[in-house]
Backbone as a printed PyTorch tensor [residue, N CA C, xyz], in Angstrom:
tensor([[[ 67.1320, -52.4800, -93.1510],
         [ 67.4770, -52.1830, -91.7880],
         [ 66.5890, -51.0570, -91.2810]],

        [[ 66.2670, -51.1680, -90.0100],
         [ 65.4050, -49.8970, -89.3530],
         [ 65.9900, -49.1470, -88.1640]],

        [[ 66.2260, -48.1810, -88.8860],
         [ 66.7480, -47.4090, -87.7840],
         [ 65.5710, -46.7270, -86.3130]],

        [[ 65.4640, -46.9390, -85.0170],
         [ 64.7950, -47.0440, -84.3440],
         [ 65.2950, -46.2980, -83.4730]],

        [[ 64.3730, -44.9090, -83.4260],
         [ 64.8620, -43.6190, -82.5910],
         [ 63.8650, -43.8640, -81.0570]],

        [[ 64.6440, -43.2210, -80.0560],
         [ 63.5780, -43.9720, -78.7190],
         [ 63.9310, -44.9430, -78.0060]],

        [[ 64.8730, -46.2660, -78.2560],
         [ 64.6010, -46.8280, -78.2660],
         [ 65.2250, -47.7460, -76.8850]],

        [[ 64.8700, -47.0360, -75.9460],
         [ 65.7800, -47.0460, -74.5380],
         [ 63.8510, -47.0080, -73.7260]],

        [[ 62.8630, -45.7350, -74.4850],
         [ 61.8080, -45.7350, -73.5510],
         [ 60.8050, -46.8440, -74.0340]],

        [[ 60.0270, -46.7060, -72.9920],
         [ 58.8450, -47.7170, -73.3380],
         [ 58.1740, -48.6250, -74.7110]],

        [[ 57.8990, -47.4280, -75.3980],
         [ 57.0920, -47.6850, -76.7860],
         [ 58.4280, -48.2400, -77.5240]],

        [[ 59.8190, -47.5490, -77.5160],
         [ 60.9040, -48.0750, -78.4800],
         [ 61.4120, -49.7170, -77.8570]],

        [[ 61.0950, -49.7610, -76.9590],
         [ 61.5450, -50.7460, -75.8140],
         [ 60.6890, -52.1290, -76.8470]],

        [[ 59.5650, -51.4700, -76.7790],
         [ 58.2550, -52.7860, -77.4470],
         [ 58.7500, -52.6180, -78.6930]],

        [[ 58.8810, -51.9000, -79.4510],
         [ 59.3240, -51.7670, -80.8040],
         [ 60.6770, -52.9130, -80.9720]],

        [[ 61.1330, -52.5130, -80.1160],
         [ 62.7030, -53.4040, -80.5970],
         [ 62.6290, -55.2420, -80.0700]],

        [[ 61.8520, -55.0670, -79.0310],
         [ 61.2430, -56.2930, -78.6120],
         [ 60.4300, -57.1630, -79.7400]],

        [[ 59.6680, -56.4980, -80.6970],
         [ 58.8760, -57.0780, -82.0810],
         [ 59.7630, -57.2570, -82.8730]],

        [[ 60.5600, -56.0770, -82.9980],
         [ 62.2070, -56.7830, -83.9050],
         [ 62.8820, -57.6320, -84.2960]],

        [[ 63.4480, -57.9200, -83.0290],
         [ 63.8260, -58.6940, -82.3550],
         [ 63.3590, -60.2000, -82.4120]],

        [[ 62.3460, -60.4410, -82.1960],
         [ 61.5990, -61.2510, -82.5920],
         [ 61.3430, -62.1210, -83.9550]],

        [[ 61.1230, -61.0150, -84.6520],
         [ 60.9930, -61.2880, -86.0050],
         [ 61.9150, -60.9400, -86.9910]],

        [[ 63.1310, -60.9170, -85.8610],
         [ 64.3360, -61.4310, -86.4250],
         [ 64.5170, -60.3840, -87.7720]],

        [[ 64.2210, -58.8000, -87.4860],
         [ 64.3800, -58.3390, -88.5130],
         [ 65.8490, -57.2030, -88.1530]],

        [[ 66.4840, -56.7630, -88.6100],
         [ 67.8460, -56.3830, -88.4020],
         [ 67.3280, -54.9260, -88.2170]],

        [[ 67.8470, -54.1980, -87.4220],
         [ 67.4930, -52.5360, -86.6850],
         [ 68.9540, -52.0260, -85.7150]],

        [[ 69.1190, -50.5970, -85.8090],
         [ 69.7130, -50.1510, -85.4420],
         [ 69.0890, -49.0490, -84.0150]],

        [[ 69.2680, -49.7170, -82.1520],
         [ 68.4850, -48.9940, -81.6940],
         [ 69.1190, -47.6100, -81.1550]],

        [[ 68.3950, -46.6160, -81.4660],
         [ 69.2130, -45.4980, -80.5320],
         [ 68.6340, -44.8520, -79.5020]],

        [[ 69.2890, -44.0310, -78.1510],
         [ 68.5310, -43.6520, -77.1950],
         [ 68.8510, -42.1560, -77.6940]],

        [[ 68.6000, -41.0480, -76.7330],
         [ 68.5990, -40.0030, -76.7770],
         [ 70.2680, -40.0610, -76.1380]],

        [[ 70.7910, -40.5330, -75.6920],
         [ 72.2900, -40.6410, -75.1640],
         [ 72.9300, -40.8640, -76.0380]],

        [[ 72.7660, -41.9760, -76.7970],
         [ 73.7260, -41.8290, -77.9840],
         [ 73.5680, -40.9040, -78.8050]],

        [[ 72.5150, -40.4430, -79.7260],
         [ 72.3750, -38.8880, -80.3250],
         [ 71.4470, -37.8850, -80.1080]],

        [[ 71.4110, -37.3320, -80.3950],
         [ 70.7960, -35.8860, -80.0950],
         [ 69.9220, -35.7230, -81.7110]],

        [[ 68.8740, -36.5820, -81.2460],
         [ 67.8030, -36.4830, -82.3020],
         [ 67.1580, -35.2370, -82.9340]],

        [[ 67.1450, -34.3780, -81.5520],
         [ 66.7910, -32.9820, -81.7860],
         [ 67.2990, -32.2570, -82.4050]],

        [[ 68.8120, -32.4790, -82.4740],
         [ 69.7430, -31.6850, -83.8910],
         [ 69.3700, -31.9270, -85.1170]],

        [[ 69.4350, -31.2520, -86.0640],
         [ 68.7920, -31.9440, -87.3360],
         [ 70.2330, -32.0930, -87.8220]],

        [[ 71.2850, -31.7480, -87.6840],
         [ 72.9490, -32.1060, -88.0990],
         [ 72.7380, -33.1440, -88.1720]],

        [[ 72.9430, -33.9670, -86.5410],
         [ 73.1340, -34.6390, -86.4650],
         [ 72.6510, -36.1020, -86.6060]],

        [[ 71.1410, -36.0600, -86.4110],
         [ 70.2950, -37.1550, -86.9100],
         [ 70.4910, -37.0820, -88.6110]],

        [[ 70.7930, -35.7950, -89.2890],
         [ 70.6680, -36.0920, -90.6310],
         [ 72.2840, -37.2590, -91.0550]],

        [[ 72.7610, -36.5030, -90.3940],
         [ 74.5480, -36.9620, -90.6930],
         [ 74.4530, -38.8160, -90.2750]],

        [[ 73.7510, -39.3590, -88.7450],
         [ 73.3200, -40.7240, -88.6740],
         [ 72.6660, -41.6720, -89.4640]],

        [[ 72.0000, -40.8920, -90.4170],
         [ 70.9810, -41.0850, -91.5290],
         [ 71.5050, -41.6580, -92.6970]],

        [[ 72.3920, -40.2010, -92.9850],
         [ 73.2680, -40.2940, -94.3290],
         [ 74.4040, -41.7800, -94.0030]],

        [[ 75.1800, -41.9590, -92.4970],
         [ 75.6330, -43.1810, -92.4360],
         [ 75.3600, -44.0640, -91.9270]],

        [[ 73.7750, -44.7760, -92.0510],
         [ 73.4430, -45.7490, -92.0610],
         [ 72.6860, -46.1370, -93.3520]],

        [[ 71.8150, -45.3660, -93.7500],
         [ 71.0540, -45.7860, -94.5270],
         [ 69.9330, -46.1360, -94.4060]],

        [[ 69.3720, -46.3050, -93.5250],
         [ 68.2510, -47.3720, -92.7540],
         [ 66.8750, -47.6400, -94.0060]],

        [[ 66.4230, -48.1820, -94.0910],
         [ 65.0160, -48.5150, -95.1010],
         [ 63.9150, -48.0350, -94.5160]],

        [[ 63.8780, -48.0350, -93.4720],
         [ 63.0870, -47.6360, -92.6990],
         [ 63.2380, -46.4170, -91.3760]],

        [[ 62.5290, -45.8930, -91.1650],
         [ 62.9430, -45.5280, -89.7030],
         [ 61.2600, -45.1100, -89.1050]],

        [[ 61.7280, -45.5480, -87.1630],
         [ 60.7570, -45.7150, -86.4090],
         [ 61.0320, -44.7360, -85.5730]],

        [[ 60.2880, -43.4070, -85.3490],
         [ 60.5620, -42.6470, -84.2860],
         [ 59.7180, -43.0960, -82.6190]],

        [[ 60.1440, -43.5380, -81.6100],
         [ 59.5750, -43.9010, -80.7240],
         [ 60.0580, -42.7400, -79.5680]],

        [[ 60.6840, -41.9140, -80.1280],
         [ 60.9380, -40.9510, -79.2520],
         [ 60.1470, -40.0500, -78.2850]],

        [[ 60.2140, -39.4410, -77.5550],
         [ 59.3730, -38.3600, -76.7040],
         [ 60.0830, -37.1990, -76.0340]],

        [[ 59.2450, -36.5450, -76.2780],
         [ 59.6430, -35.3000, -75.7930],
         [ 58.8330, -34.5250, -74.9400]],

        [[ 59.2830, -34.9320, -73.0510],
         [ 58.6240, -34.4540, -72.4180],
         [ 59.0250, -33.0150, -71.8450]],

        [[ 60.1200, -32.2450, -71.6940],
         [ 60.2780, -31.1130, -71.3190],
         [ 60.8400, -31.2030, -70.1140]],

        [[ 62.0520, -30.8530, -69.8180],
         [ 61.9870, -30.0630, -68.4260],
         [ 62.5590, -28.7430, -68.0470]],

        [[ 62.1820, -28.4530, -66.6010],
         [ 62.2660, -29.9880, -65.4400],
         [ 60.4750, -30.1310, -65.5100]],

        [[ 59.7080, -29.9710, -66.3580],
         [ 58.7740, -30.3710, -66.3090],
         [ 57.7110, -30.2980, -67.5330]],

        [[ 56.7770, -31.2860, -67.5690],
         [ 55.7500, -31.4990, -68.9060],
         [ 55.6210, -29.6550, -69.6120]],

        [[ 55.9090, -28.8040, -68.6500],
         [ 54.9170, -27.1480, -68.9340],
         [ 56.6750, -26.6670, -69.5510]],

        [[ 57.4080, -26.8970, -69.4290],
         [ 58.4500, -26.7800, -70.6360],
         [ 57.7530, -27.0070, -72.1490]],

        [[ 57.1410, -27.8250, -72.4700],
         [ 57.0140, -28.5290, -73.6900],
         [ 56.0740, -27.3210, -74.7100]],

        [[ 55.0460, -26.8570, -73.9920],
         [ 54.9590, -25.1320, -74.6910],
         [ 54.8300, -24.2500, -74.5740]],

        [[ 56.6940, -23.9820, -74.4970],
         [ 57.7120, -22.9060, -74.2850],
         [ 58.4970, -22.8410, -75.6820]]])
């Protein structure tokens, strides 16, 4: 199973779309359902799934704008 972080934006969007496809079994998550940025909590999602894999398609643009990002 692949757990597939992102997967609400663009790049995770195509990611799960190839998946999907090829009919391979994945778990997708957006930034709404967890808070990837916690390490709690992505670790704790981790520990109960298991995944074989995992695909970060995530991004991190900053706000309210890109000049957040190095801050």
């Amino acid at each position: 199973m692949v757990f597939l972080l992102g997967a609400s934006g663009y790049i995770g969007q195509a990611f799960a779309n190839e998946l999907s496809h090829r009919k391979i079994p994945f778990t997708p998550l957006s930034r709404r359902e967890i808070d990837y940025a916690n390490f709690r909590t992505l670790r704790a999602a981790l520990l109960k799934t298991k995944p074989d894999f995992v695909i970060n398609a995530a991004g991190f643009t900053g706000k309210p704008n890109v000049d957040a990002c190095e801050n």
